[in-house]
C-alpha positions as CSV (number, residue, x, y, z in Angstrom):
1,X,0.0,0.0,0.0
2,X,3.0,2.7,1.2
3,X,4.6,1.8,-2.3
4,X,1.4,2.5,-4.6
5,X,1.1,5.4,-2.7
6,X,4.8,7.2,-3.8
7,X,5.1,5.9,-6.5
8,X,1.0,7.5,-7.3
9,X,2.3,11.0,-5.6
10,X,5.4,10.5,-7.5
11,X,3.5,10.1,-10.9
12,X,1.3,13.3,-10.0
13,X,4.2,15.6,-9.2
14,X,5.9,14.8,-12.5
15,X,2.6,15.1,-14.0
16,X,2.5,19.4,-12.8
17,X,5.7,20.2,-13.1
18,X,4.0,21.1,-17.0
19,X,4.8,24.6,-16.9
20,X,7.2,25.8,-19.9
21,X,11.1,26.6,-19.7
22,X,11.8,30.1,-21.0
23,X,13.9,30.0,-24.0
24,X,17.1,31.9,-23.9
25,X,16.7,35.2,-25.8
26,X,19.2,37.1,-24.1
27,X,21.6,37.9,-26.3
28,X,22.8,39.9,-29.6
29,X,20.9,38.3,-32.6
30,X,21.9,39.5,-36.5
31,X,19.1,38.9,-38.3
32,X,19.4,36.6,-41.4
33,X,15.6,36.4,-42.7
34,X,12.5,38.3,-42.6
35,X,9.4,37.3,-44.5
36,X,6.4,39.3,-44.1
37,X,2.6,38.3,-45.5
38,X,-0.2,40.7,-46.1
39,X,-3.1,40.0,-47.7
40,X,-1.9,37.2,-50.3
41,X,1.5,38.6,-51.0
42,X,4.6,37.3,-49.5
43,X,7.8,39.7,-49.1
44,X,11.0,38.5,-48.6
45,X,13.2,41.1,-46.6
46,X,16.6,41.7,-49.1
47,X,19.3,41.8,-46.4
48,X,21.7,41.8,-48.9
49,X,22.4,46.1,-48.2
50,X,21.3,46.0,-44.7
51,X,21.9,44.9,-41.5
52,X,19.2,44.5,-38.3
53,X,20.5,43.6,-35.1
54,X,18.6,43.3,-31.8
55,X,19.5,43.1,-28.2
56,X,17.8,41.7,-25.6
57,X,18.4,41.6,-21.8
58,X,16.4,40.3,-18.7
59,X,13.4,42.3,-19.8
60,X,14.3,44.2,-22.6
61,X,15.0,44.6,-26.2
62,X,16.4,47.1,-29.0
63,X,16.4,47.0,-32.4
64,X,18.6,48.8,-35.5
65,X,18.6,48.2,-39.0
66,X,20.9,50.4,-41.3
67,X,22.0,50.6,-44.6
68,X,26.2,48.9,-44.7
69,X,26.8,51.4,-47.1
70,X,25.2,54.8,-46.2
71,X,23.6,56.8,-43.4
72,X,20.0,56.0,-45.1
73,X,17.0,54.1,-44.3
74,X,18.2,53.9,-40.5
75,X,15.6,52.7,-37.7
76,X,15.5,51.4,-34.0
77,X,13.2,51.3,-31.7
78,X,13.3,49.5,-28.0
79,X,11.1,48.5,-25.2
80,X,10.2,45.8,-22.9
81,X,9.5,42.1,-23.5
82,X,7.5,39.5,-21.5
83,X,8.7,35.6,-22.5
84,X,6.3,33.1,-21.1
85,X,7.9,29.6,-22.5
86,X,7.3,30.3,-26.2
87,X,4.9,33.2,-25.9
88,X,7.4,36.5,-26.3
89,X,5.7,39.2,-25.9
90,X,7.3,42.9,-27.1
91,X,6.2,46.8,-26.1
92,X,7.4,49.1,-28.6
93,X,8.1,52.0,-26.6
94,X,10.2,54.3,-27.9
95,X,10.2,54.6,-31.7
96,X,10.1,58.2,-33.8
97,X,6.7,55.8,-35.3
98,X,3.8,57.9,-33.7
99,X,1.5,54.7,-35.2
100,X,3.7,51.7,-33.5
101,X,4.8,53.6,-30.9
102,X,3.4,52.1,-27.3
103,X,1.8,49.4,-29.4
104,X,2.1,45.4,-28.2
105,X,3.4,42.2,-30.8
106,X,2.8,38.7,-29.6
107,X,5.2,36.2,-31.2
108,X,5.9,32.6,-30.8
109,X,9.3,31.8,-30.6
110,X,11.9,28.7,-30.7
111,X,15.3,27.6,-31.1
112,X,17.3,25.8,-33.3
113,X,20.9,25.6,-32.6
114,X,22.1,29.2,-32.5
115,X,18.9,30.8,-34.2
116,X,16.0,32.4,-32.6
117,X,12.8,32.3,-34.7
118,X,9.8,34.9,-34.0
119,X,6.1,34.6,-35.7
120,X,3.4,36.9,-34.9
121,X,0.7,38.6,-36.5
122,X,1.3,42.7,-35.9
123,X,-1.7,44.3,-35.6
124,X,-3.0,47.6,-35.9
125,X,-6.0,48.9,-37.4
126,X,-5.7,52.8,-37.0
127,X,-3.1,52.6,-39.8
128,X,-4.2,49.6,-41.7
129,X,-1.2,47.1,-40.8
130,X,-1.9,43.5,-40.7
131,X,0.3,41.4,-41.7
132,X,2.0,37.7,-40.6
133,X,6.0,38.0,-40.2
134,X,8.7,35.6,-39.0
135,X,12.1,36.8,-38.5
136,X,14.8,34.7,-38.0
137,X,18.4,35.6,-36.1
138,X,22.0,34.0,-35.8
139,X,23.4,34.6,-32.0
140,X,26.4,37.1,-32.0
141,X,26.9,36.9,-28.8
């Protein structure tokens, strides 16, 4: 009787120890694809001129894309993230983007090897975005 009953409580605490491992986004990620679907068209980003790196820490992030050969096209924004196992979970607060600015994207996100892949749908009606994208990053370090 003692041994049905540990090995019963032993079955039920491996049974709620269900709740998901954060995957570890800390880090400096170069990003090597970016595919973006609206409507029925599928854009490819060309990364061939550009470069897009984020950073994230504990509980934030910041991103910068630039031209490799000129000053043009530059953009960043930051702000904070919440990870929940693969739910990632971005605040876009500071942006010169009046329309994404203070605006939320939910992702899903895994890892394979040394790349960090994020899918979400961003979202926002008062300016007519909605669109599928994943991004995909290679760890710098």
């Amino acid at each position: 009787m003692k041994k049905s009953l540990l090995i019963i409580s032993a079955l039920i605490c491996l049974s709620c120890k269900n709740t998901p491992e954060n995957i570890p986004i800390s880090g400096t990620w170069k990003m090597v694809y970016a595919e973006i679907i609206e409507n029925d068209t599928i854009q490819i980003k060309d990364l061939q001129y550009t470069e897009f790196i984020k950073i994230i820490n504990d509980s934030h992030f910041a991103f910068f894309n630039q031209n490799i050969n000129s000053n043009e096209h530059f953009y960043s924004g930051a702000g904070s993230y919440v990870l929940n196992g693969q739910d990632y979970e971005e605040v876009l607060s500071y942006t010169n983007s009046e329309a994404i600015k203070n605006q939320t994207f939910s992702f899903k996100i895994q890892m394979k090897g040394d790349t960090l892949i994020q899918t979400g749908i961003e979202k926002i009606e008062a300016v007519g975005i909605n669109r599928t994208i994943t991004e995909k990053y290679i760890k710098l370090n």
